[in-house]
MMTF fields as JSON, N, C-alpha, C and O atoms, coordinates in Angstrom:
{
  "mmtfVersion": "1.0.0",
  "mmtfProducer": "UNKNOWN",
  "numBonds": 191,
  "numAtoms": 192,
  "numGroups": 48,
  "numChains": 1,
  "numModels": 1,
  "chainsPerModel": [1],
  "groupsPerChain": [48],
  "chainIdList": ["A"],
  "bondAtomList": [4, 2, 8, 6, 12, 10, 16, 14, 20, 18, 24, 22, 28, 26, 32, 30, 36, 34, 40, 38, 44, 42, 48, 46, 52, 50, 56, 54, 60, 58, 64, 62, 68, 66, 72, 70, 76, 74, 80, 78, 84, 82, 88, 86, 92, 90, 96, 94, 100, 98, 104, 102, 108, 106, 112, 110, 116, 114, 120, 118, 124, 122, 128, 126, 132, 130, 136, 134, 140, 138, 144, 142, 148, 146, 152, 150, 156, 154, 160, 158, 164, 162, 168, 166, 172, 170, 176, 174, 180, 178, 184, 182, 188, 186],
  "bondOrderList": [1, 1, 1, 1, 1, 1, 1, 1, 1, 1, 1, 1, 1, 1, 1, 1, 1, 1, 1, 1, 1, 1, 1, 1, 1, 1, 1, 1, 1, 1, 1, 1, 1, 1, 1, 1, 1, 1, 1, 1, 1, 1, 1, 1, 1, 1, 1],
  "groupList": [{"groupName": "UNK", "atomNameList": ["N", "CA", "C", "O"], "elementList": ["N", "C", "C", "O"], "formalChargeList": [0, 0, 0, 0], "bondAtomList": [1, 0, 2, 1, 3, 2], "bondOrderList": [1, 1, 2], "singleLetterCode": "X", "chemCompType": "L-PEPTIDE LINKING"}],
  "groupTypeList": [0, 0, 0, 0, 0, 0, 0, 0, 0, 0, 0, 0, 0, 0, 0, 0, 0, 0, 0, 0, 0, 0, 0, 0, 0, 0, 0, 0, 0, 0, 0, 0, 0, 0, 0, 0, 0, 0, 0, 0, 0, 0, 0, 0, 0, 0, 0, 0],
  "groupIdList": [1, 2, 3, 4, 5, 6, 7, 8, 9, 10, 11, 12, 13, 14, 15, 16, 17, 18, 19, 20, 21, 22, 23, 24, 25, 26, 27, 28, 29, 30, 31, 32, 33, 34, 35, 36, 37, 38, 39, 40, 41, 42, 43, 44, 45, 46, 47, 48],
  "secStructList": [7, 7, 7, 7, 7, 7, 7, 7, 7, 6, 4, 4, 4, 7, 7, 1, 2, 2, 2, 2, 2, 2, 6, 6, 2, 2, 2, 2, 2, 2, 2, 6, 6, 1, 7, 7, 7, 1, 2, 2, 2, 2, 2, 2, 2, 2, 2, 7],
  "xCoordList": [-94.403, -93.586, -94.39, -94.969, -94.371, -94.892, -94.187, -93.047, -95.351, -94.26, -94.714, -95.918, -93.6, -93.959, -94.964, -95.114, -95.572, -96.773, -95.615, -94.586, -96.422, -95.904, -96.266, -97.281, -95.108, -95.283, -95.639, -95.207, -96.251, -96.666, -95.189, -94.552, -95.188, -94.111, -94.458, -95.435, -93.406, -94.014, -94.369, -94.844, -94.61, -95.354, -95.806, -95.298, -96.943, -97.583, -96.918, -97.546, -95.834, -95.398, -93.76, -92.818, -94.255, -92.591, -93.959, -95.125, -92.588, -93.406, -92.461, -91.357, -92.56, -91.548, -90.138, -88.957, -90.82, -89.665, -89.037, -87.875, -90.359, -90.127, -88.692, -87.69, -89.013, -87.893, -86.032, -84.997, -86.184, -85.439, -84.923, -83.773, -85.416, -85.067, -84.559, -83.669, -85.364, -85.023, -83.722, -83.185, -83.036, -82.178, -81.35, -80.268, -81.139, -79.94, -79.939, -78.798, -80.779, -80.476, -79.863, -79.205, -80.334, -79.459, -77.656, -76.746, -77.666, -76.163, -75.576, -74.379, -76.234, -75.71, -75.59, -74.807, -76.349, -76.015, -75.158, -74.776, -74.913, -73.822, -72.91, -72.436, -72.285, -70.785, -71.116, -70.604, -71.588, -71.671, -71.108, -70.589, -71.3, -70.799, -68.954, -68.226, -68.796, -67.274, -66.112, -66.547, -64.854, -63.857, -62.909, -62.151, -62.77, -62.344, -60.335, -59.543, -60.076, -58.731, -57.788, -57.86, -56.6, -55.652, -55.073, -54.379, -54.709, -54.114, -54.901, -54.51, -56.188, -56.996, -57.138, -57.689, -56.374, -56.519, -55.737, -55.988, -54.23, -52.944, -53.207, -52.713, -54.007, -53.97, -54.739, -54.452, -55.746, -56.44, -55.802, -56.168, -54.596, -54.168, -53.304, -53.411, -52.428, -51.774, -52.234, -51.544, -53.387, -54.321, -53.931, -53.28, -54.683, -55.062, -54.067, -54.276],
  "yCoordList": [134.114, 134.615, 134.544, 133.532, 135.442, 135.939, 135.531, 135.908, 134.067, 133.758, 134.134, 134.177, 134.462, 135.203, 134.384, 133.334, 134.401, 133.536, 132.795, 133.127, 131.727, 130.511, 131.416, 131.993, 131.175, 130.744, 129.913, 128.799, 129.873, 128.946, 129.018, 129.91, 127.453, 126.715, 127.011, 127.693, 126.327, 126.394, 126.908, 127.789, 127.122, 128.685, 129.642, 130.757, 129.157, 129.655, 130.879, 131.915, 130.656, 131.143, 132.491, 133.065, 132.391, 133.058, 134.644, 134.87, 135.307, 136.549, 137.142, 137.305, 137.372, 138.398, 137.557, 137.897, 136.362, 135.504, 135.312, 135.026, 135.6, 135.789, 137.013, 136.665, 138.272, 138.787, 138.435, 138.419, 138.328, 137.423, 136.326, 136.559, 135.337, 134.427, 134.961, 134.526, 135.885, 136.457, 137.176, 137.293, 137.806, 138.502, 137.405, 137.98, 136.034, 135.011, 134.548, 134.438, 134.289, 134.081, 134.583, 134.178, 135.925, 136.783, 137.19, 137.462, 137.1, 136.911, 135.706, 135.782, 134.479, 133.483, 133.205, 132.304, 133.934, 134.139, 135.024, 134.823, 135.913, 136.541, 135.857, 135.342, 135.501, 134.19, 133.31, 133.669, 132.65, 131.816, 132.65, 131.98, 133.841, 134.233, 135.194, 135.683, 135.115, 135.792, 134.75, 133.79, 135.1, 134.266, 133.884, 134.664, 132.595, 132.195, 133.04, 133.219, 133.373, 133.81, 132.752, 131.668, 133.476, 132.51, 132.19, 131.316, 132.44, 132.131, 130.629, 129.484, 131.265, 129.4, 128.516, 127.558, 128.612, 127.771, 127.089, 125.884, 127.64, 127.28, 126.303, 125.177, 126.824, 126.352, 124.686, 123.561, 125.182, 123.467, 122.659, 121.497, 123.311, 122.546, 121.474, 120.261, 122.1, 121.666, 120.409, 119.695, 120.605, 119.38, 118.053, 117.089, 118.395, 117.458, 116.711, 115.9],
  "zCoordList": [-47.648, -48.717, -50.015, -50.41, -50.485, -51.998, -52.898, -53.171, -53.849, -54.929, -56.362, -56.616, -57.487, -58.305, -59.062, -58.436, -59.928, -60.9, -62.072, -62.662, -61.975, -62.539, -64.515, -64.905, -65.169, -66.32, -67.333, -67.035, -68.464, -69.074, -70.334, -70.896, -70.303, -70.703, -72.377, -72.686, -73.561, -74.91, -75.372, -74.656, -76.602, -77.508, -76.702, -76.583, -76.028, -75.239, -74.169, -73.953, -73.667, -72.523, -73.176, -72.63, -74.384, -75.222, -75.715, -76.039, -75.416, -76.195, -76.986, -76.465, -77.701, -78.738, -79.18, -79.256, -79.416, -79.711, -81.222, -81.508, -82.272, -83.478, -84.092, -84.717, -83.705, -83.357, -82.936, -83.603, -82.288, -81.59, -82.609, -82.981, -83.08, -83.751, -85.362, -86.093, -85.514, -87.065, -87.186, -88.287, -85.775, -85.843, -85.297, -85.188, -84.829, -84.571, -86.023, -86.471, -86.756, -88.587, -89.56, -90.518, -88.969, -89.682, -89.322, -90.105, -88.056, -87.427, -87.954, -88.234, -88.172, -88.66, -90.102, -90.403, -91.248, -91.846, -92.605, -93.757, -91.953, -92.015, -91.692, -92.705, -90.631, -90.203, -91.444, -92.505, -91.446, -92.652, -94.321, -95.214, -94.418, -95.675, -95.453, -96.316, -94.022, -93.567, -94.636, -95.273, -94.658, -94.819, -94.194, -93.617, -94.188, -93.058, -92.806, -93.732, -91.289, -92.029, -91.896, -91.317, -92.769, -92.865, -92.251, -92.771, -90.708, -89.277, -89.038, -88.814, -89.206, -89.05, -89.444, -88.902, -91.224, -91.85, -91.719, -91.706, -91.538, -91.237, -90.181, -90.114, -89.385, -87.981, -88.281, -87.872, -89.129, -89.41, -90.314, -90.491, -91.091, -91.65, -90.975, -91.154, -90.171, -89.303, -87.835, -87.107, -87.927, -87.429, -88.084, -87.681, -89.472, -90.557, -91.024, -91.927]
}
């Protein structure tokens, strides 16, 4: 049986990861500037 080739682990083994990471920052910075709605606030208030 034919096994596929081992990868290299760490920096090394990532390709096009920069990408990738710049566009989860930017998704997250975006959520980070949303407002929160008021169903949820209610909702955490009601926790608290």
């Amino acid at each position: 049986m034919k096994q596929a080739p081992k990868r290299k682990g760490g920096a090394q083994g990532r390709t096009g990861g920069k990408p990738v990471g710049d566009a989860l920052r930017q998704a997250y910075d975006e959520a980070l500037g949303e407002a929160i709605p008021a169903e949820m606030l209610d909702l955490l208030n009601k926790l608290g």
